[in-house]
C-alpha positions in Angstrom: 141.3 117.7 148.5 137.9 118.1 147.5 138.2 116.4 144.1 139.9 113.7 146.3 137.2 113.4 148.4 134.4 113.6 145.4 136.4 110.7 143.8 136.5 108.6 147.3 132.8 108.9 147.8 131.8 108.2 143.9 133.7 105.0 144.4 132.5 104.3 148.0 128.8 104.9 146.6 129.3 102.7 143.5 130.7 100.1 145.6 127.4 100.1 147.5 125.9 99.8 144.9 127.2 96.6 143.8 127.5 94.9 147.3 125.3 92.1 146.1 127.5 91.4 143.1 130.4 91.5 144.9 129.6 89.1 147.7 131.8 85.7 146.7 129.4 83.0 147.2 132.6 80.5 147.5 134.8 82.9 149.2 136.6 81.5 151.8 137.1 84.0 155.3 139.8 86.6 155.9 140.4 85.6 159.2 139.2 81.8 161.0 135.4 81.8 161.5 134.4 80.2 164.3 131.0 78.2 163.9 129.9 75.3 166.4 127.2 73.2 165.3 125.2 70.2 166.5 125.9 67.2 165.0 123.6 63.7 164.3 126.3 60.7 164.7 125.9 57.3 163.1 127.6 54.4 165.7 128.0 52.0 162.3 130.1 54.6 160.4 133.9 52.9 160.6 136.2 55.9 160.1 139.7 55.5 158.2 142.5 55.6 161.3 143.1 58.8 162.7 139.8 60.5 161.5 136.0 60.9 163.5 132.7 62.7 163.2 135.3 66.2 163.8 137.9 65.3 161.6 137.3 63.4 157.9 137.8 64.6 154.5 134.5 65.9 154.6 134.2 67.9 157.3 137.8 69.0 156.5 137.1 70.1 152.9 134.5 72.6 154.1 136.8 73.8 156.6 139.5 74.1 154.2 137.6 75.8 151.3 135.9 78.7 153.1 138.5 79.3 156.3 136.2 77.7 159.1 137.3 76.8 162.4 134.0 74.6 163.0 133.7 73.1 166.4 130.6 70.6 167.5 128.6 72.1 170.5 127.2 68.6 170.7 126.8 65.2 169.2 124.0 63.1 169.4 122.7 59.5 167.4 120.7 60.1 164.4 117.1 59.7 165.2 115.6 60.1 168.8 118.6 61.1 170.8 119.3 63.8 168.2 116.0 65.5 168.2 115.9 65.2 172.5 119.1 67.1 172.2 117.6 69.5 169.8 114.1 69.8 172.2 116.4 70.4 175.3 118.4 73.4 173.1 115.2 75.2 172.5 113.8 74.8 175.8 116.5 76.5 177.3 117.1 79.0 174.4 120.6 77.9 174.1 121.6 77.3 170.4 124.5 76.2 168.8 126.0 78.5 166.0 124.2 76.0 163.5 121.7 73.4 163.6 119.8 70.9 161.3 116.4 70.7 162.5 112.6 69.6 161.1 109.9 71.9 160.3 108.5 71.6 164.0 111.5 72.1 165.7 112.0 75.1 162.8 108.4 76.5 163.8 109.0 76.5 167.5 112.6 78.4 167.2 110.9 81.1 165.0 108.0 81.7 167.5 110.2 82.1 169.8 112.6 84.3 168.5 115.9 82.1 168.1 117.0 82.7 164.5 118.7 84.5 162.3 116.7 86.3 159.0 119.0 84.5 156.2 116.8 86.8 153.6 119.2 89.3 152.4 122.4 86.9 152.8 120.4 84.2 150.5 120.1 87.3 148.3 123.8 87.9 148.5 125.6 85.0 148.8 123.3 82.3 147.4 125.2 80.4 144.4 123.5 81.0 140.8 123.4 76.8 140.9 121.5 77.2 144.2 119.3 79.5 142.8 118.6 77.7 140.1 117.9 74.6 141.9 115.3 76.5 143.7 113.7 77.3 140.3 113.1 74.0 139.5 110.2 74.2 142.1 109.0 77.4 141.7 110.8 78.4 144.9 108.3 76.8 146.9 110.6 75.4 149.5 111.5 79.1 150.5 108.1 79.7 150.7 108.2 77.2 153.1 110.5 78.9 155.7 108.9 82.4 155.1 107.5 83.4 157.8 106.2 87.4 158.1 108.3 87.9 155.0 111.0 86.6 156.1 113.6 84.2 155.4 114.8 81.4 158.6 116.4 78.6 157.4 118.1 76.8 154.3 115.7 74.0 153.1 116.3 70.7 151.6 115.1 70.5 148.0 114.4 66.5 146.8 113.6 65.2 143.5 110.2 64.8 143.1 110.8 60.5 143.5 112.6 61.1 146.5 109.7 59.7 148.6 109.5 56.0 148.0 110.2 53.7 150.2 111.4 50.7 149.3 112.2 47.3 149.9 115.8 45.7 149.8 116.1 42.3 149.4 118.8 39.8 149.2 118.5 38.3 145.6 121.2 36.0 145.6 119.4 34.2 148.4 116.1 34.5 146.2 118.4 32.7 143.5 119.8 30.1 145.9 116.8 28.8 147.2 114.9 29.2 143.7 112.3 31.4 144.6 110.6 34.4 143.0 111.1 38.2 143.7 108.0 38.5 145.9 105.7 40.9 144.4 103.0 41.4 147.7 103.4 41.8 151.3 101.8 38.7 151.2 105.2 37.1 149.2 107.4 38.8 151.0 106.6 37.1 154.3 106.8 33.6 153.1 110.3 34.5 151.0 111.1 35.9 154.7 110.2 32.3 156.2 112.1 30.6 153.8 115.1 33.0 154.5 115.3 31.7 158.3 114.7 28.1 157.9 117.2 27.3 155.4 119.7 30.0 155.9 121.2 30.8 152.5 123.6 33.4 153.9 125.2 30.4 156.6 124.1 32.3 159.5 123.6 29.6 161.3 120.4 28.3 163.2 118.5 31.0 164.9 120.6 33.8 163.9 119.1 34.7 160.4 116.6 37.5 160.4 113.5 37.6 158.1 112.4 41.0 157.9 114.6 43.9 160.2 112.9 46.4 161.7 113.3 49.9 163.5 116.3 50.1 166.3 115.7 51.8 169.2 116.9 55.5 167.3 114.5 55.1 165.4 112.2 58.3 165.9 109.0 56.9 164.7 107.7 53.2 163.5 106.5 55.5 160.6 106.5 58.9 159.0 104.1 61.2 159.6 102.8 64.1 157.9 105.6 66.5 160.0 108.2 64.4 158.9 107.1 62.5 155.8 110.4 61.0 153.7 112.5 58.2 153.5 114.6 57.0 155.7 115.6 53.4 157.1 113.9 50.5 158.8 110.7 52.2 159.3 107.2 50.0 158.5 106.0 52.3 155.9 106.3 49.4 153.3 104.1 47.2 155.0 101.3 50.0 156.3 101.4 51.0 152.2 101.0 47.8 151.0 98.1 47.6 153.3 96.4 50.8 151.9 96.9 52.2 154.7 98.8 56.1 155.4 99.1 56.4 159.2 99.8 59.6 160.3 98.7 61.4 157.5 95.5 64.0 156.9 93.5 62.0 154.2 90.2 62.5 152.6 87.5 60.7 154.2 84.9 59.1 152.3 82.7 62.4 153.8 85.2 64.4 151.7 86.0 65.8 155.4 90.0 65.2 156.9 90.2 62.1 159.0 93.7 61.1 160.6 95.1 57.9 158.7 95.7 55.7 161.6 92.4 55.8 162.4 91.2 54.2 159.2 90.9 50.0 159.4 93.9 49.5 156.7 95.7 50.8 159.7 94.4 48.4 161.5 94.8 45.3 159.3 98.3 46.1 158.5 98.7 46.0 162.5 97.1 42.6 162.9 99.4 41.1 159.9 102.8 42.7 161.5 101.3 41.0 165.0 101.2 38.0 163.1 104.5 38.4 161.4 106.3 38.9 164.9 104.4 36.2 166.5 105.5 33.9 163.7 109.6 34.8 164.2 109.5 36.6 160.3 109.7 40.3 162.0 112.5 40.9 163.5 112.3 39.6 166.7 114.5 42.6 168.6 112.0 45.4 166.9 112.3 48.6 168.4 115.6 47.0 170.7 118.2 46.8 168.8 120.8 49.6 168.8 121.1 49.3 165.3 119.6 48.0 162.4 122.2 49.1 160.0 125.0 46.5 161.8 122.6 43.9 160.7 122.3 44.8 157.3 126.2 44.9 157.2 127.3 41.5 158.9 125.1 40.0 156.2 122.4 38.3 159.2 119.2 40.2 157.9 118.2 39.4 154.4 115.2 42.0 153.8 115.1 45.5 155.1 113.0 48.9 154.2 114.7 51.7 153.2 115.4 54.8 150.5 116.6 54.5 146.9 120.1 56.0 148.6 121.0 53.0 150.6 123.7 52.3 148.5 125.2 55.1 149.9 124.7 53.8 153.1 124.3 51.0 154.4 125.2 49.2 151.1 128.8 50.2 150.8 130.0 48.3 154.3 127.4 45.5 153.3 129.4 44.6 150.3 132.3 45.2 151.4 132.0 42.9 153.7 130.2 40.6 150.9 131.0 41.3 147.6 128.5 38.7 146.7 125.5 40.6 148.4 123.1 41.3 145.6 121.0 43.6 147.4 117.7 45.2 144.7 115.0 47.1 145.4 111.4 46.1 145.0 108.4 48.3 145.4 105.2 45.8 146.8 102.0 45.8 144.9 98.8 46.3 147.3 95.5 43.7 147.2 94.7 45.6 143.9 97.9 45.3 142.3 98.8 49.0 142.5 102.6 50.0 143.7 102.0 53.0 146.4 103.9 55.7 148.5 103.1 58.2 150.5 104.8 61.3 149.4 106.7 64.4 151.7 106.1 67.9 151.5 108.3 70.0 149.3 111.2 70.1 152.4 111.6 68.3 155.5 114.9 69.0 156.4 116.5 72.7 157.4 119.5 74.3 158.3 119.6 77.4 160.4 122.1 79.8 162.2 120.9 81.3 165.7 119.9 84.7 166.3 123.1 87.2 166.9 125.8 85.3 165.5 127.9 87.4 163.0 128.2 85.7 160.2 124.8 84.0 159.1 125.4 83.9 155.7 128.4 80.7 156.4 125.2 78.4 155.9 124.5 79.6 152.4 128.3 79.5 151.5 128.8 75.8 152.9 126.1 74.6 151.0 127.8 76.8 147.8 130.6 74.6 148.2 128.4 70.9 148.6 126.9 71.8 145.8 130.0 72.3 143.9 132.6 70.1 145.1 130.6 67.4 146.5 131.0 65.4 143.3 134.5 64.7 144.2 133.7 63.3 147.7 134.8 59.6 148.6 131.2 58.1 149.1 132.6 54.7 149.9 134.6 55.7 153.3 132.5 58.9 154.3 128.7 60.1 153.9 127.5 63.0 152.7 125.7 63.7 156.5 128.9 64.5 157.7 129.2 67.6 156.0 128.2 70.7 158.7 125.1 72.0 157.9 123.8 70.0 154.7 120.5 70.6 153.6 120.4 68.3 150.4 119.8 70.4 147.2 118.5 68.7 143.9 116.7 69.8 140.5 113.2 68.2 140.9 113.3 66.2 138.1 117.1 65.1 138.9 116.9 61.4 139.1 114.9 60.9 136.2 117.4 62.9 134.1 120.1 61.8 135.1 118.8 58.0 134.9 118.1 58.1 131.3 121.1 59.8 130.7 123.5 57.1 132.2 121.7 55.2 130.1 122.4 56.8 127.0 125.5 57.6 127.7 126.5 53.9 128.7 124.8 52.6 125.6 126.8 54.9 123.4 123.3 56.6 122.0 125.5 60.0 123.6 128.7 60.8 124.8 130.1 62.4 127.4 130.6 65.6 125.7 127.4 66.4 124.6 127.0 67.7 128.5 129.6 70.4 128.5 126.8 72.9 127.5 125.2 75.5 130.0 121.9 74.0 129.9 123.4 70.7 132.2 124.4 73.5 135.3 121.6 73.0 137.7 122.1 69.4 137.1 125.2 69.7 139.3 126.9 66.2 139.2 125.4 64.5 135.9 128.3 65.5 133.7 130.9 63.5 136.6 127.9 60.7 136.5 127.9 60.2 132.6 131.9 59.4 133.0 131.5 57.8 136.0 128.8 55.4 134.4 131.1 53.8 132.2 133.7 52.6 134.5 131.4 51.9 137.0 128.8 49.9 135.5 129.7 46.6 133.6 128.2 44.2 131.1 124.3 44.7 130.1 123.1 48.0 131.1 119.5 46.4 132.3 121.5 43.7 134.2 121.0 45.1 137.9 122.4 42.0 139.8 126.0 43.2 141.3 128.4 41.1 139.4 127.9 43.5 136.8 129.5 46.3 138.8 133.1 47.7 139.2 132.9 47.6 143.3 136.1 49.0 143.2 134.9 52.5 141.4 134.9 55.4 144.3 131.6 56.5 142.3 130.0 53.2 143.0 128.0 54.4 146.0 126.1 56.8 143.7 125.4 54.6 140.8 124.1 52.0 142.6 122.0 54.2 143.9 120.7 56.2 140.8 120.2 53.0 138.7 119.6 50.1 141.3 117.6 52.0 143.5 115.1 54.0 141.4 114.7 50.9 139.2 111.1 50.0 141.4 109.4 53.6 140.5 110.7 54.1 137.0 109.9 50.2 135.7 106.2 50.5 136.7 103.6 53.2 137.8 103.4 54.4 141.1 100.2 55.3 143.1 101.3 58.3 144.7 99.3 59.3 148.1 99.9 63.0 149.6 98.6 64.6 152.7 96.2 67.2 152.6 98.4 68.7 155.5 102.2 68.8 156.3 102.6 72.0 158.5 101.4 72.3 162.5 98.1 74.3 163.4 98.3 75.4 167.1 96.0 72.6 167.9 98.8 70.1 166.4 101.4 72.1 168.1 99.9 71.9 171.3 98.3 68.5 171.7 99.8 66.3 169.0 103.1 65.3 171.0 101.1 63.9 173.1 99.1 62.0 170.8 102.1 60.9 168.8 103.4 59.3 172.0 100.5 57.4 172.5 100.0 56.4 168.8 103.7 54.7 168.8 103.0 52.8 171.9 99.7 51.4 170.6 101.7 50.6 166.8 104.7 49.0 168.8 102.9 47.1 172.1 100.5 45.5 169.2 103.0 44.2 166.8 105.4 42.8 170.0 102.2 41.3 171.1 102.2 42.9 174.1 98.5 43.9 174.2 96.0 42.5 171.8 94.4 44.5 168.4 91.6 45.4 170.5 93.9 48.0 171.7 93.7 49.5 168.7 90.0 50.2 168.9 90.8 51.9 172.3 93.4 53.8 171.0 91.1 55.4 168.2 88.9 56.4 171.0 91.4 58.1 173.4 92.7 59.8 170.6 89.8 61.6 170.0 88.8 62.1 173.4 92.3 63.2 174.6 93.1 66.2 171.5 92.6 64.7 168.2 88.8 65.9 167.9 89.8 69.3 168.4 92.8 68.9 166.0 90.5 67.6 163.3 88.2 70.6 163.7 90.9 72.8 163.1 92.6 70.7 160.1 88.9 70.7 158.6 89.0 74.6 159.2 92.4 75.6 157.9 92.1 73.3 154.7 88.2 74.8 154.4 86.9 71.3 154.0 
């Protein structure tokens, strides 16, 4: 008996020992897990008969690899009803299992108390691929959810050219009314003009629209230096173009911090959208439309602002219901002929599990499984967003790679074997892209125009995307322009809601021509007077400026 016993705790102790290295980062549950999340809807998304935002093949494949029984606590639109119903969950302390969230709404659930510490199951369960990924950067974007030495969320990692945005522009109307791709902001309004009054798409009279703008679920008019990224329909392109970075901590010509929108690019590029809108070239239902996306699709809006992804989304729909719809990607050239962007922090997007529930380490294990299977996902009927608790994971250098590669690999200079080798891992989908390349991509490699594309290709989503989209900021040099702050002070906590409010107001009242640009002027004041002074102060303090 007590040899027995000795051997039962010598294995029982060697067993701890190895608890780490036994944790399967892919294994799926003994027994059903329960995990109810929150969920950001899309009202253009048409699902296949008999499938929704609770059951697809992507929500279904997560289910199905790691044993979930995942149930939506709530759903809300992507954009401002999303982060309401987000606001209203932590103001009541009532969290759903899971949650994506920004890095303010992350801050205020981590002050007060609402999370789960992830650090020991990241340690544990955390895919070498997802580690790896993380290397890439340093592991700076798990810096960024440290707080006290510990570990809150999952963050996204981008590629270092994730930030752009861009332009989209319908080409083949360029072509049919024999004008150039417009190169300024100055360009793009009269192409615009021309896009309404003849009406190459047939339209009809009245109903084409120049330039779309946000919908109403749109969070901001712009980004900001909380949430800095790419996204659609937002006015970035125009404010850039301008020289001008609202809502970001720039240096002043002091060397001190000033706020961008107080700066008098913000303030030209204001009195040229008035204009714009005034004219009929800006969308005339700006900030009212339900959604900008449905105009994209039915083919009535022929230029639109948006990330090198759209042709995951809205592009598919958009040629499906126009094969013909040759929709590129410019990047416009500012009064001193520089292409500019304003560039995000290392994450903005974060996926967390609530204080208590038992099982905290299902967030690292479902992005395991994105990370490996998510290849093989139909990206022409479903999006990537609808998988639970996706915080987007890339090397930092992936779309660079993986651009020139296509390119080789499509132009025979290699093939598709020479990927096979250990060194391509944490490049997790380039060896399905390099085969996907060739049946997806037709005639001259450098021919971008979309009759030389298999539409038919399930992979088509992705390489549009990858060669199409990062054509703008990998053709010419890019001005990049970062923000000398990205995280809230308690100042910014505590007043800057406020201030955001009244900042959107002033950008949207002015374009619709609702008030005239002298409210601008006023605007600059009130901000100061009403909490920006004191946030400035403590900006200049915490950078040591």
């Amino acid at each position: 008996m007590k040899r027995l016993l000795v051997s039962l705790l010598t294995v029982s102790l060697v067993l701890s020992a190895f608890v780490p290295g036994l944790a399967d980062p892919f294994g799926p549950y003994p027994e059903p897990l329960r995990l109810s999340i929150s969920q950001a809807t899309d009202s253009t998304i048409v699902f296949p008969e008999g499938m929704d935002w609770e059951n697809n093949d992507i929500i279904n494949h997560a289910m199905q690899a790691l044993n979930l029984a995942i149930t939506n606590a709530w759903q809300a639109q992507s954009g401002n009803d999303y982060r309401q119903k987000v606001a209203l969950s932590i103001g009541i302390g009532d969290l759903p299992d899971g949650m994506n969230v920004n890095y303010a709404e992350l801050a205020a659930m981590v002050r007060f108390g609402l999370l789960a510490d992830l650090t020991e199951v990241y340690e544990e369960y955390a895919s070498d691929t997802m580690k790896a990924l993380f290397a890439t950067n340093n592991n700076l974007n798990l810096e960024s959810v440290t707080f006290d030495g510990k570990l809150y969320a999952l963050p996204n990692q981008a590629v270092s050219d994730d930030d752009y945005c861009l332009v989209w522009i319908r080409k083949d109307w360029v072509d049919a009314l024999g004008l150039e791709m417009p190169k300024t902001v100055q360009d793009l309004a009269a192409v615009a003009k021309e896009f309404i009054e003849k009406d190459p798409g047939g339209n009809g009279e009245g109903m084409t629209i120049g330039i779309l703008g946000p919908d109403s679920t749109t969070e901001r008019p712009t980004f900001d230096f909380l949430v800095a990224g790419n996204s659609a329909h937002r006015l970035d392109p125009i404010f850039t173009a301008f020289g001008a970075f609202p809502g970001f901590w720039l240096e002043g010509e002091d060397g001190k911090p000033v706020y961008g929108t107080l700066l008098p690019e913000t303030r030209d590029a204001l009195e040229f959208m008035r204009d714009l809108y005034a004219d009929g070239i800006l969308d005339p239902q700006i900030g009212l439309r339900k959604d900008s996306n449905e105009a994209v699709v039915s083919g009535q809006a022929g230029i639109w602002f948006g990330p090198w992804w759209a042709g995951y989304w809205p592009l598919p729909n958009a040629v499906k219901e126009n094969p013909e719809a040759n929709w590129q990607s410019i990047l416009l050239l500012d009064k001193d002929g520089n292409a500019t962007s304003h560039m995000q922090s290392v994450s903005n997007q974060y996926a967390v599990i609530r204080k208590d529930y038992p099982n905290p380490e299902v967030v690292i294990k479902l992005n395991n499984v994105l990370l490996r299977d998510e290849h093989g996902f139909d990206m022409t009927t479903f999006t990537a967003g609808m998988y639970p608790l996706r915080v987007p994971l890339a090397p930092a250098d992936e779309l660079v790679v993986t651009r020139e590669m296509l390119r080789d690999v499509y132009n025979g200079v290699r093939s598709v074997e020479d990927f096979e080798g250990p060194e391509w891992d944490a490049y997790k989908l380039i060896r399905g892209d390099v085969r996907d390349i060739l049946t997806t991509k037709t005639g001259d490699y450098d021919n971008l125009d979309i009759s030389e594309w298999n539409l038919e290709s399930p992979a088509w989503a992705r390489m549009y995307s990858i060669v199409v989209g990062t054509h703008p900021f990998y053709s010419q040099p890019v001005k990049n322009v970062y923000s000398l702050l990205y995280v809230p002070t308690p100042q910014i906590e505590e007043k800057y809601p406020t201030l955001q409010k009244m900042e959107d107001e002033m950008i949207m009242s002015i374009i619709t021509g609702q008030v005239g640009i002298e409210e601008y002027d006023l605007f600059v004041e009130k901000w100061l007077a009403q909490g920006g002074a004191d946030i400035t102060a403590e900006v200049t303090e915490t950078l040591g400026m």
